[in-house]
N, CA, C and O atoms as a Maestro MAE file, in Angstrom:
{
 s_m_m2io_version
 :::
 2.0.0
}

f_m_ct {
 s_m_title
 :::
 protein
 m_atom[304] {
  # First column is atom index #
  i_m_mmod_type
  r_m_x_coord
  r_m_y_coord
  r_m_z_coord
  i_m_residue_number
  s_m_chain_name
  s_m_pdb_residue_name
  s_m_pdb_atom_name
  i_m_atomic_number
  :::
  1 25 104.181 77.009 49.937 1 A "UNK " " N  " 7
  2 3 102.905 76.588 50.474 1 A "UNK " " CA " 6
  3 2 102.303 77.781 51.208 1 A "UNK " " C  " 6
  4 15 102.933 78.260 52.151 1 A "UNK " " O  " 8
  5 25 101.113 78.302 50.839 2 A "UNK " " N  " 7
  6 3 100.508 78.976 51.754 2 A "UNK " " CA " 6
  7 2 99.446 78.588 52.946 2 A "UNK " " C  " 6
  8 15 99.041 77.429 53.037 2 A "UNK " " O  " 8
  9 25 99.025 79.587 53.833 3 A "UNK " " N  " 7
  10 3 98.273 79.466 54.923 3 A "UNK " " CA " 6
  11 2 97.563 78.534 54.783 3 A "UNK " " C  " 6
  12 15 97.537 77.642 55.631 3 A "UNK " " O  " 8
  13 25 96.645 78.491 53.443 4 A "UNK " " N  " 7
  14 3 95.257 77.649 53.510 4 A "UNK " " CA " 6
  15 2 95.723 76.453 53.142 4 A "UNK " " C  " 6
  16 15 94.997 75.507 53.451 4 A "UNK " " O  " 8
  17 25 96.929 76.153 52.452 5 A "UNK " " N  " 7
  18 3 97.342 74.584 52.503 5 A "UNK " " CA " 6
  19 2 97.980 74.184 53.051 5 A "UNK " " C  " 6
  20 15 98.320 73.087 52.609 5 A "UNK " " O  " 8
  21 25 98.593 74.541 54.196 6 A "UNK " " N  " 7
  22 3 99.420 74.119 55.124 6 A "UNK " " CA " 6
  23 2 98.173 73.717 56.441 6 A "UNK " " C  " 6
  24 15 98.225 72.702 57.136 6 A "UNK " " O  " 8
  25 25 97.035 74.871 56.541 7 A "UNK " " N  " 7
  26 3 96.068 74.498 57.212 7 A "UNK " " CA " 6
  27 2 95.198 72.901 56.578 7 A "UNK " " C  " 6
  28 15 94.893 71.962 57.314 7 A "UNK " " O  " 8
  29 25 95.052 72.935 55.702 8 A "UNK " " N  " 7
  30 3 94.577 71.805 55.263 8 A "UNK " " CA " 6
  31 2 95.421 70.865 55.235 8 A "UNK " " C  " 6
  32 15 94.789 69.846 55.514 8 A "UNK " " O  " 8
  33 25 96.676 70.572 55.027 9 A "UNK " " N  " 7
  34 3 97.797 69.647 55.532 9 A "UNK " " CA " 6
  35 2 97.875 69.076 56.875 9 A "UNK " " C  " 6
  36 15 98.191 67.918 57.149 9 A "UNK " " O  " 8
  37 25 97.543 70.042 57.708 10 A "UNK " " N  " 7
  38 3 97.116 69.895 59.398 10 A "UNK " " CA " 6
  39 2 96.481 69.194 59.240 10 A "UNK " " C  " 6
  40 15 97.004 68.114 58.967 10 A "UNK " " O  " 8
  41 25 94.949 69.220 59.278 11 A "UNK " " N  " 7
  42 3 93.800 68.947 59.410 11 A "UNK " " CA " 6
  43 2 93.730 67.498 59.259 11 A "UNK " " C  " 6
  44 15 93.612 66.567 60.056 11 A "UNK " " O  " 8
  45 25 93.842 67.596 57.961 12 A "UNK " " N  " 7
  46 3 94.485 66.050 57.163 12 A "UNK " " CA " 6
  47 2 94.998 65.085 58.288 12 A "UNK " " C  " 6
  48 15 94.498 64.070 58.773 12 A "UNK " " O  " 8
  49 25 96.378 65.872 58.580 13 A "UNK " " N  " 7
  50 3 97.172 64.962 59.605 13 A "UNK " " CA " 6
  51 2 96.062 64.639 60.973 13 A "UNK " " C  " 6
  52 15 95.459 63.624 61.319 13 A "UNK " " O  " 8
  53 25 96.131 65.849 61.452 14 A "UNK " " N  " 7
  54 3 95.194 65.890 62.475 14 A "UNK " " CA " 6
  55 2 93.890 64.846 62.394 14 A "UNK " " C  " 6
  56 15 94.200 64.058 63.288 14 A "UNK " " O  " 8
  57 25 92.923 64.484 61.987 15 A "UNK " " N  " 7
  58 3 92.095 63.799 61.294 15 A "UNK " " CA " 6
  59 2 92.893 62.335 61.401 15 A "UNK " " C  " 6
  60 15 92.453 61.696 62.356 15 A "UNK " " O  " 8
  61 25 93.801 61.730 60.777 16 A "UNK " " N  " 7
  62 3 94.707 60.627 60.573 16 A "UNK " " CA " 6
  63 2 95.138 60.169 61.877 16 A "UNK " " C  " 6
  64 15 95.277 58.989 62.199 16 A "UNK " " O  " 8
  65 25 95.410 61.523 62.849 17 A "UNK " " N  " 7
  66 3 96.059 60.632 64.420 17 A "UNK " " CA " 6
  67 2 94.943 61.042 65.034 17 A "UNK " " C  " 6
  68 15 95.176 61.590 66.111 17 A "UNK " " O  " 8
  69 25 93.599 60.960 64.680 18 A "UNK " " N  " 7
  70 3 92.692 61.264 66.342 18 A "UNK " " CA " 6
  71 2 92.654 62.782 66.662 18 A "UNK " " C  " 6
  72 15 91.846 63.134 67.521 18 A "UNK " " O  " 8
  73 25 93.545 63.856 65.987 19 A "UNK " " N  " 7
  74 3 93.546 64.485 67.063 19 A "UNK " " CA " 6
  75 2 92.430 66.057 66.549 19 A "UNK " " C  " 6
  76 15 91.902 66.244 65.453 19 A "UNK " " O  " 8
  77 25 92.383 66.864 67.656 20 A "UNK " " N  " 7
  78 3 91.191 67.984 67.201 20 A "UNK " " CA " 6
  79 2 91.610 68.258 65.880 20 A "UNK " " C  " 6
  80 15 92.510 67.571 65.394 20 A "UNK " " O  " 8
  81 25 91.188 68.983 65.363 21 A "UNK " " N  " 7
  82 3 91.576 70.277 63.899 21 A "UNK " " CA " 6
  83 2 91.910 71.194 64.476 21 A "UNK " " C  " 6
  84 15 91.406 71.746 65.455 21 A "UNK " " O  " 8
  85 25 93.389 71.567 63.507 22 A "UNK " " N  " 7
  86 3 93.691 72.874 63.934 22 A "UNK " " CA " 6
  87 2 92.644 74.006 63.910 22 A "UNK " " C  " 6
  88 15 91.517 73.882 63.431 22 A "UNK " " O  " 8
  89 25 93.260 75.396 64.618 23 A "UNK " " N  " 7
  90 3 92.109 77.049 64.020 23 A "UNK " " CA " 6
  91 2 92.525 76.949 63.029 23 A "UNK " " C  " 6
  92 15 93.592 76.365 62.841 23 A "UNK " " O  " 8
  93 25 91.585 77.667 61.753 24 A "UNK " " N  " 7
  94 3 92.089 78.198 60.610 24 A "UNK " " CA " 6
  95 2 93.047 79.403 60.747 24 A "UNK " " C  " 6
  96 15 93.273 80.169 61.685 24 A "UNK " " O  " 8
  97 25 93.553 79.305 59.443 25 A "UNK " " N  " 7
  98 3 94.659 80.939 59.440 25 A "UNK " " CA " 6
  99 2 93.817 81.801 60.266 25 A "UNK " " C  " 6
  100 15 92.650 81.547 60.563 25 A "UNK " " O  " 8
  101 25 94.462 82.809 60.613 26 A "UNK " " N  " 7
  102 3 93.748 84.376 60.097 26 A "UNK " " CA " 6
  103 2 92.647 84.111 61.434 26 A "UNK " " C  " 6
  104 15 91.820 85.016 61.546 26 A "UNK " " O  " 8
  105 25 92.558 83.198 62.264 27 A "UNK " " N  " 7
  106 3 91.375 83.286 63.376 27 A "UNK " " CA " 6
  107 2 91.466 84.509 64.832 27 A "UNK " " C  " 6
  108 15 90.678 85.264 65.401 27 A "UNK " " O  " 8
  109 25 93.364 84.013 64.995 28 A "UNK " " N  " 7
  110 3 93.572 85.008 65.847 28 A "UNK " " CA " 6
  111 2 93.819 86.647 65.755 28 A "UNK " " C  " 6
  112 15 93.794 87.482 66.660 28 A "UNK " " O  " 8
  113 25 94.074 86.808 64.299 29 A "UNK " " N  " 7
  114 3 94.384 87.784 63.822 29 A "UNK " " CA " 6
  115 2 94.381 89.227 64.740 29 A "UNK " " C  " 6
  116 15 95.282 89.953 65.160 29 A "UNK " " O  " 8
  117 25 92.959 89.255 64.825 30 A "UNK " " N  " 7
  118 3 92.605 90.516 65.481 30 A "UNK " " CA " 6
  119 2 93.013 90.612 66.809 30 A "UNK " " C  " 6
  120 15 93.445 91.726 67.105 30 A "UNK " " O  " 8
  121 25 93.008 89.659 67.827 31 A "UNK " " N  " 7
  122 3 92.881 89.840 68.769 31 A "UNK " " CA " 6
  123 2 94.963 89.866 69.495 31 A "UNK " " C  " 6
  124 15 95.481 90.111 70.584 31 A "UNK " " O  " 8
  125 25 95.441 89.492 68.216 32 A "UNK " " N  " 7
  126 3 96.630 89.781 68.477 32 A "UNK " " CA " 6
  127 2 96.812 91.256 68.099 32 A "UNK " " C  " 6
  128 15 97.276 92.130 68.831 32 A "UNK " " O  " 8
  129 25 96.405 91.385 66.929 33 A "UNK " " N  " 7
  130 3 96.905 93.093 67.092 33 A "UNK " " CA " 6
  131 2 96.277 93.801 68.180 33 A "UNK " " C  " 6
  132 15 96.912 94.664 68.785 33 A "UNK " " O  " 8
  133 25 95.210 93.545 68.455 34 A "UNK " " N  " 7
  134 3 95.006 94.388 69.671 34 A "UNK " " CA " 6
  135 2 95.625 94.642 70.593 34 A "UNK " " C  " 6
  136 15 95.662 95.782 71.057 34 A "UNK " " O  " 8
  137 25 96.487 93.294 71.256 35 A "UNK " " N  " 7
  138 3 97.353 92.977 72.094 35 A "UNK " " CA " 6
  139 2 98.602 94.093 71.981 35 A "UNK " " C  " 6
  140 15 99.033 95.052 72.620 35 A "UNK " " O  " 8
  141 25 98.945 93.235 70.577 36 A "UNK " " N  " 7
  142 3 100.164 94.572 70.055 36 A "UNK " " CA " 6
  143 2 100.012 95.803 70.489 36 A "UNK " " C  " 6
  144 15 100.875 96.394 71.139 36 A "UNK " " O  " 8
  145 25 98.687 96.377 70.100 37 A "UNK " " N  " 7
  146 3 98.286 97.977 70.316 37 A "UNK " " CA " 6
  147 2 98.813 98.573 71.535 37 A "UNK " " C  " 6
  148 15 99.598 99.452 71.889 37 A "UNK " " O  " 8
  149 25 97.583 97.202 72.286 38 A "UNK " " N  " 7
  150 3 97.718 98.085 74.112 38 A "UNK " " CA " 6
  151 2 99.060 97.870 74.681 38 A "UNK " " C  " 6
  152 15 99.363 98.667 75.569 38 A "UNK " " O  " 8
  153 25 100.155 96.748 74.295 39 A "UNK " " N  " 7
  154 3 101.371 97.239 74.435 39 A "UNK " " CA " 6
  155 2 102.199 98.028 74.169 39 A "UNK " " C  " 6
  156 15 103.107 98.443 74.890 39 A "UNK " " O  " 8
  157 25 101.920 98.322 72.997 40 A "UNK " " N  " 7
  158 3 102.343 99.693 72.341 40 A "UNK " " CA " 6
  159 2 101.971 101.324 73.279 40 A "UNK " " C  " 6
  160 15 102.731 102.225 73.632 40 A "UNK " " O  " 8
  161 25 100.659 101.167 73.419 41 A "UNK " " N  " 7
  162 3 100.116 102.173 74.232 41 A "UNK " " CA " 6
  163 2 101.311 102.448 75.591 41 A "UNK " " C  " 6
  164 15 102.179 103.317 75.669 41 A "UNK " " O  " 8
  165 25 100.891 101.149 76.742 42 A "UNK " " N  " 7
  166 3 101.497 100.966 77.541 42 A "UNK " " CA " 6
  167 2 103.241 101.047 77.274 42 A "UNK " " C  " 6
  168 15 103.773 101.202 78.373 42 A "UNK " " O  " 8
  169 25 103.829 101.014 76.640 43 A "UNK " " N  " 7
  170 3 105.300 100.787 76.432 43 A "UNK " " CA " 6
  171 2 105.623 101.590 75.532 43 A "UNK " " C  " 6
  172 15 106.195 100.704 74.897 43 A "UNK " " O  " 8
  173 25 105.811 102.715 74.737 44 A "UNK " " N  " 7
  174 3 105.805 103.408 73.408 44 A "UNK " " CA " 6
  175 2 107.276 103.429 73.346 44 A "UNK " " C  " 6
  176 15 108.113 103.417 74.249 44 A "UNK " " O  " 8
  177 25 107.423 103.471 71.710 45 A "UNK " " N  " 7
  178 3 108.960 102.911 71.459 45 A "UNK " " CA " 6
  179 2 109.771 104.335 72.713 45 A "UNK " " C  " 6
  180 15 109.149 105.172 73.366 45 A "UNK " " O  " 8
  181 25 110.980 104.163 72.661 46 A "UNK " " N  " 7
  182 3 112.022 105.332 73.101 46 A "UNK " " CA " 6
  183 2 112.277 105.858 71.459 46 A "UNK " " C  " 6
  184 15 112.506 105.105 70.513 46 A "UNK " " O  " 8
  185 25 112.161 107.479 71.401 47 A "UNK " " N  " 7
  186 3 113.069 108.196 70.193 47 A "UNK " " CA " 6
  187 2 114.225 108.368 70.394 47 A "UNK " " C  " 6
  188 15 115.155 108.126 69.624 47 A "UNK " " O  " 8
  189 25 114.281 109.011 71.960 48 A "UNK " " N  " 7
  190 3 115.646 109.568 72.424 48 A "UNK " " CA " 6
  191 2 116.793 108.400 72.134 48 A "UNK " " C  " 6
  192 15 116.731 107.410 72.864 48 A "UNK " " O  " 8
  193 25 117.823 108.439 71.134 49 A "UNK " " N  " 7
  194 3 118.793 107.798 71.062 49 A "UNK " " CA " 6
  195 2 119.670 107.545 72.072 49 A "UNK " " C  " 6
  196 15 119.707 106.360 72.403 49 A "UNK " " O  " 8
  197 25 120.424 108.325 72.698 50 A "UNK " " N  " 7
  198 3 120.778 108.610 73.728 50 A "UNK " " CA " 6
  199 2 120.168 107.322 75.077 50 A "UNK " " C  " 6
  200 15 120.719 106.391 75.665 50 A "UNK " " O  " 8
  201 25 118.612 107.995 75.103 51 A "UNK " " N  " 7
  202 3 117.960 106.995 76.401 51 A "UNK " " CA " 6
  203 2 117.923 105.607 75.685 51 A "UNK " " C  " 6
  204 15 118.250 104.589 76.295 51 A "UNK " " O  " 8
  205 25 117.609 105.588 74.669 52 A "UNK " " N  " 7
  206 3 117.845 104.095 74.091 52 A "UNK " " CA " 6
  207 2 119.173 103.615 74.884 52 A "UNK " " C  " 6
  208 15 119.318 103.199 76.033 52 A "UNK " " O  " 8
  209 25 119.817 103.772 74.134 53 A "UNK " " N  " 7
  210 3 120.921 103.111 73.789 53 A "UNK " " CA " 6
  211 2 121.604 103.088 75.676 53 A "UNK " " C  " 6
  212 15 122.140 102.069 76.110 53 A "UNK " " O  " 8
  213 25 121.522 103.723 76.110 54 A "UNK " " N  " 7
  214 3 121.291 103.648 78.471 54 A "UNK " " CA " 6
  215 2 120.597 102.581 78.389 54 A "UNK " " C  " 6
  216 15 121.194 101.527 78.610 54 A "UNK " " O  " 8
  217 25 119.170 102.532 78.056 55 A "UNK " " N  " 7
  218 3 118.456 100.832 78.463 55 A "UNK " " CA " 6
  219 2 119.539 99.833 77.846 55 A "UNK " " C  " 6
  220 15 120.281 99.132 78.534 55 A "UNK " " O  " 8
  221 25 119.525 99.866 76.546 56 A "UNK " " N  " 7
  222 3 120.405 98.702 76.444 56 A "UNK " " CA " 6
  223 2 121.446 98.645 77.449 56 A "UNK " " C  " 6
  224 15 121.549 97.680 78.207 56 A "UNK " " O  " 8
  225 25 122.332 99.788 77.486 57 A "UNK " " N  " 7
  226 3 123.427 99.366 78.335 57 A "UNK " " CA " 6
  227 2 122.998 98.659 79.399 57 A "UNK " " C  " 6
  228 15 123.527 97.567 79.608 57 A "UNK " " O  " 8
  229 25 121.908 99.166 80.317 58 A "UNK " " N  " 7
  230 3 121.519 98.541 81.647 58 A "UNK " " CA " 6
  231 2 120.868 97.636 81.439 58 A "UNK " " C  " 6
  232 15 120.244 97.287 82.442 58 A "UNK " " O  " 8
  233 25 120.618 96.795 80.211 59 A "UNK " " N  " 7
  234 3 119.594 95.588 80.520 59 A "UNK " " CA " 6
  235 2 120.687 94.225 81.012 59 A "UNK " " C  " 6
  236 15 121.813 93.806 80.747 59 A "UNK " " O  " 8
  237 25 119.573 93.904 81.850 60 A "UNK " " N  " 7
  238 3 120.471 92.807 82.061 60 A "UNK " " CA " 6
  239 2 121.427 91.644 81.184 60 A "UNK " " C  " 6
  240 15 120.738 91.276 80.233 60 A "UNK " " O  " 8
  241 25 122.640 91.008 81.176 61 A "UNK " " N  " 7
  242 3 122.642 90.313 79.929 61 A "UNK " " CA " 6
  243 2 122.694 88.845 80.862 61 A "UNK " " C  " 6
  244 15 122.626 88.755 82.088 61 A "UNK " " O  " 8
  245 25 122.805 87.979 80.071 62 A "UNK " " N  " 7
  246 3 122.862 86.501 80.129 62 A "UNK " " CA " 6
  247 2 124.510 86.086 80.283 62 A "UNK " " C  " 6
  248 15 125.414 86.530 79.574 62 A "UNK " " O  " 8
  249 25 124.636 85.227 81.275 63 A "UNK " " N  " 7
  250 3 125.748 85.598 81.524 63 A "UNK " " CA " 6
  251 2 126.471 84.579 80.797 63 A "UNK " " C  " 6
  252 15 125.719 83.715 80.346 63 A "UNK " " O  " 8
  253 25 127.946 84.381 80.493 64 A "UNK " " N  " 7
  254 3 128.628 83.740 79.521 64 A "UNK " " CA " 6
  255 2 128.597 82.417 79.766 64 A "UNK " " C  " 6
  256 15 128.823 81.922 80.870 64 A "UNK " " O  " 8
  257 25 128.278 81.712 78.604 65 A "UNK " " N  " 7
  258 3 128.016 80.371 78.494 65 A "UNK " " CA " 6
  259 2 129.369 79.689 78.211 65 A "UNK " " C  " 6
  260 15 130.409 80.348 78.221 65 A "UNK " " O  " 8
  261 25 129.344 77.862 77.862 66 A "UNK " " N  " 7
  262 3 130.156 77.614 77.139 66 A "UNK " " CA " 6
  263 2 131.100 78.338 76.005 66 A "UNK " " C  " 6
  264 15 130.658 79.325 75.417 66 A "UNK " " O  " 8
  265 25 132.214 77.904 75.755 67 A "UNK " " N  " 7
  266 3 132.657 78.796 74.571 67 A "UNK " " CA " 6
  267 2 132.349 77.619 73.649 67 A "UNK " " C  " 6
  268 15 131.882 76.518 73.940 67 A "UNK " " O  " 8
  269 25 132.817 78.243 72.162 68 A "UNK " " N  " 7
  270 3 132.071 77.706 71.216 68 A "UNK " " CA " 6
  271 2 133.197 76.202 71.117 68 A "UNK " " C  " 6
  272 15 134.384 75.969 71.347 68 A "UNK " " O  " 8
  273 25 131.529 75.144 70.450 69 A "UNK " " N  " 7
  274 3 132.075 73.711 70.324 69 A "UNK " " CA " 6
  275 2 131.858 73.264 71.647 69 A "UNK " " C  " 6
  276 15 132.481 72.223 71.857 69 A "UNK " " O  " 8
  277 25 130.936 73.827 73.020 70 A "UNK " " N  " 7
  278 3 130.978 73.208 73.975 70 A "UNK " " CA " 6
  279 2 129.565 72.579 74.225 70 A "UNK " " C  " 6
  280 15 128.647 72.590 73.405 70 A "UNK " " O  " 8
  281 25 129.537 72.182 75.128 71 A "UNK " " N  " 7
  282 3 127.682 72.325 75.466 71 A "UNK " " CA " 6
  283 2 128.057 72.172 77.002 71 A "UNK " " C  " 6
  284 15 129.122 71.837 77.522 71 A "UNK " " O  " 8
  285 25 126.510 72.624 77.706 72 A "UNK " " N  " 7
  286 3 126.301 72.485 78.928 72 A "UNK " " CA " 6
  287 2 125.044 70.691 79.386 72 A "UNK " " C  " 6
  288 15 123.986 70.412 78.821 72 A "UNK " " O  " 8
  289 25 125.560 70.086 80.234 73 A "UNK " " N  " 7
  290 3 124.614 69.251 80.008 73 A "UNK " " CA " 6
  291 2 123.025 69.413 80.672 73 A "UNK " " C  " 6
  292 15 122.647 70.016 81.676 73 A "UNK " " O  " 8
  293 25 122.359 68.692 79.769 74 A "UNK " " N  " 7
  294 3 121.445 68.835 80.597 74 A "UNK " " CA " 6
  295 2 120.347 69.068 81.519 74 A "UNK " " C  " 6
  296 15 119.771 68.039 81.873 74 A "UNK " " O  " 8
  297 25 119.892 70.206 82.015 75 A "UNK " " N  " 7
  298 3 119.012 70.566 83.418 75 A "UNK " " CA " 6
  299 2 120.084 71.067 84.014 75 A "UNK " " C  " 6
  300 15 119.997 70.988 85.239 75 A "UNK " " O  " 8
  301 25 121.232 71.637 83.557 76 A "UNK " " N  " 7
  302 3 121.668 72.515 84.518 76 A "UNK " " CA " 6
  303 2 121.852 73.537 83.547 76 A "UNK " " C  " 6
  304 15 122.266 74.645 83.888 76 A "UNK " " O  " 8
  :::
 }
 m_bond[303] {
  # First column is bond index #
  i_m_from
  i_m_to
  i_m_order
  :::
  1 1 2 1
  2 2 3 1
  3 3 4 2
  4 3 5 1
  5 5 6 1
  6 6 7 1
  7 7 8 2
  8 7 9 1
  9 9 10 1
  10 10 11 1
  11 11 12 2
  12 11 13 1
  13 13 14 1
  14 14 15 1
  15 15 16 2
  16 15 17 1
  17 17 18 1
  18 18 19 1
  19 19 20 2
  20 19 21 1
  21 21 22 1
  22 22 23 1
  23 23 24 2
  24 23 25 1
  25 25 26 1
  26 26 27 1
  27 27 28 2
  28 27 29 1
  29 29 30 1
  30 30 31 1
  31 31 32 2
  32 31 33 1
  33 33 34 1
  34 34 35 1
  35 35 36 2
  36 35 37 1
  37 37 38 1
  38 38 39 1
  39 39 40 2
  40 39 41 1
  41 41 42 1
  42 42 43 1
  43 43 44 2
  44 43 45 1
  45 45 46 1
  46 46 47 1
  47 47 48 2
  48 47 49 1
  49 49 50 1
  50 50 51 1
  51 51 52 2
  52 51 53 1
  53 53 54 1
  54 54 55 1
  55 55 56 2
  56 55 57 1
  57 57 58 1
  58 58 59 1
  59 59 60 2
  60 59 61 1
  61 61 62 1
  62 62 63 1
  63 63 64 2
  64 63 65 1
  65 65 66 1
  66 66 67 1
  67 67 68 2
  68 67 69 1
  69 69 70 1
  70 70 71 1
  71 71 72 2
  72 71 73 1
  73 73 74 1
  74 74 75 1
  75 75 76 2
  76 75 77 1
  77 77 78 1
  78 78 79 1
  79 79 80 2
  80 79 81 1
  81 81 82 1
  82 82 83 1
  83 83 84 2
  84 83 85 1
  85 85 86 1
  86 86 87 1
  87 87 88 2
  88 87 89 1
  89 89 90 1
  90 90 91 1
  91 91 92 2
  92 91 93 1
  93 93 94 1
  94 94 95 1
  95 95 96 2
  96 95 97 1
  97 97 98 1
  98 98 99 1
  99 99 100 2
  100 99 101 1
  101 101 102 1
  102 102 103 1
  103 103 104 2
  104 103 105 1
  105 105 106 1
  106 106 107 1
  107 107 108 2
  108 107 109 1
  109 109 110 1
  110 110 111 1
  111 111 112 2
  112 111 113 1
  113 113 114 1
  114 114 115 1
  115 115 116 2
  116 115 117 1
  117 117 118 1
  118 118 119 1
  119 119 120 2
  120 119 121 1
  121 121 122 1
  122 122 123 1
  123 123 124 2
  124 123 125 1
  125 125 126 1
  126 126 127 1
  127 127 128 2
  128 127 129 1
  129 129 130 1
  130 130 131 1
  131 131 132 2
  132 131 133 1
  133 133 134 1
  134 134 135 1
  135 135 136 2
  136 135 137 1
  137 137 138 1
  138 138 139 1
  139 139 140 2
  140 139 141 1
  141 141 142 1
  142 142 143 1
  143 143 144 2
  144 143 145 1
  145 145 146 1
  146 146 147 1
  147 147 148 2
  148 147 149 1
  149 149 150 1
  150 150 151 1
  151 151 152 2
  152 151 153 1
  153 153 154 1
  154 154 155 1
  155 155 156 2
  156 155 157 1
  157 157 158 1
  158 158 159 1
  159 159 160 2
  160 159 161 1
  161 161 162 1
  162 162 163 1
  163 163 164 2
  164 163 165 1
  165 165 166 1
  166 166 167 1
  167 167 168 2
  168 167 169 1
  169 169 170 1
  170 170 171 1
  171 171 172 2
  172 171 173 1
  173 173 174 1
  174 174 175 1
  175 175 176 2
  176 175 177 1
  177 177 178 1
  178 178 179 1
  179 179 180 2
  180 179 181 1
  181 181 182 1
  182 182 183 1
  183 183 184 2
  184 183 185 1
  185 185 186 1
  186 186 187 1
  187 187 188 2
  188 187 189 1
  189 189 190 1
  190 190 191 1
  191 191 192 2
  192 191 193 1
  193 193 194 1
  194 194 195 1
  195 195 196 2
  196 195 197 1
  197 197 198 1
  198 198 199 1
  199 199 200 2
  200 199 201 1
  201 201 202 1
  202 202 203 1
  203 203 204 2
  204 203 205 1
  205 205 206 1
  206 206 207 1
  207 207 208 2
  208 207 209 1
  209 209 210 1
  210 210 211 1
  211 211 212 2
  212 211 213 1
  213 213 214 1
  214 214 215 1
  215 215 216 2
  216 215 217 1
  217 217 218 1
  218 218 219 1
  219 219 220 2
  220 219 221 1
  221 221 222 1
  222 222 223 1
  223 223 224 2
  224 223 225 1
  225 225 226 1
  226 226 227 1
  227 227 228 2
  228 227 229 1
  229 229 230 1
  230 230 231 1
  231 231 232 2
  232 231 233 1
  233 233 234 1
  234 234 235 1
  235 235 236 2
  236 235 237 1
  237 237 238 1
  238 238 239 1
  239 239 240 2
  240 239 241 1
  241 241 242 1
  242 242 243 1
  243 243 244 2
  244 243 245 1
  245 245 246 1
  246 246 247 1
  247 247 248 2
  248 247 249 1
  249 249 250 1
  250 250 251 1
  251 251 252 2
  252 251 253 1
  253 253 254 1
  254 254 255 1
  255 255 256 2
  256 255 257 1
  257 257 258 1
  258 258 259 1
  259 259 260 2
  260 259 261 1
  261 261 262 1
  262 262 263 1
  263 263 264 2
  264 263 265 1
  265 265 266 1
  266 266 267 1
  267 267 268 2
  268 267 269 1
  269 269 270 1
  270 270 271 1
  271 271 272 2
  272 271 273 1
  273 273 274 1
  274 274 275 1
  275 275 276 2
  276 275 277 1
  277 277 278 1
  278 278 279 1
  279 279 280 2
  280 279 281 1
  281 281 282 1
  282 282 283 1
  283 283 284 2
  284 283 285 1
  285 285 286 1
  286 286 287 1
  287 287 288 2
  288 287 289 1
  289 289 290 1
  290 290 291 1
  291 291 292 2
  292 291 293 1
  293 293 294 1
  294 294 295 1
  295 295 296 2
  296 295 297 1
  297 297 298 1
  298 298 299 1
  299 299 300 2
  300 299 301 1
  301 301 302 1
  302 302 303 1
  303 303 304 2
  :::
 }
}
């Protein structure tokens, strides 16, 4: 299924429960790459392998969860 029939699949639905119409494809397009850009600008990849691979080491990680087959419940 592409963009324009999955958008029209929406609509459809949308239309059926009351609710607005989706944007079409392709509406935000631009204004996301822009976004992209000026982050790009602001943030430019690292080349240095080396300094790479230091951020990773220092990024913070998430600290260890359940082990596997467990869960946490809940809101906590």
């Amino acid at each position: 299924m592409d963009a324009i029939q999955q958008h029209m699949l929406d609509t459809y639905r949308a239309a059926r429960l009351g609710e607005p119409a989706p944007p079409p494809p392709g509406r935000h397009d631009r204004r996301t790459l822009r976004d992209l850009y000026r982050h790009w600008l602001t943030h430019p990849p690292v080349r240095d392998k080396e300094l790479r691979d230091k951020q990773l080491r220092d990024k913070p990680v998430r600290g260890p969860g359940p082990g596997p087959g467990k869960s946490r419940p809940s809101g906590v």
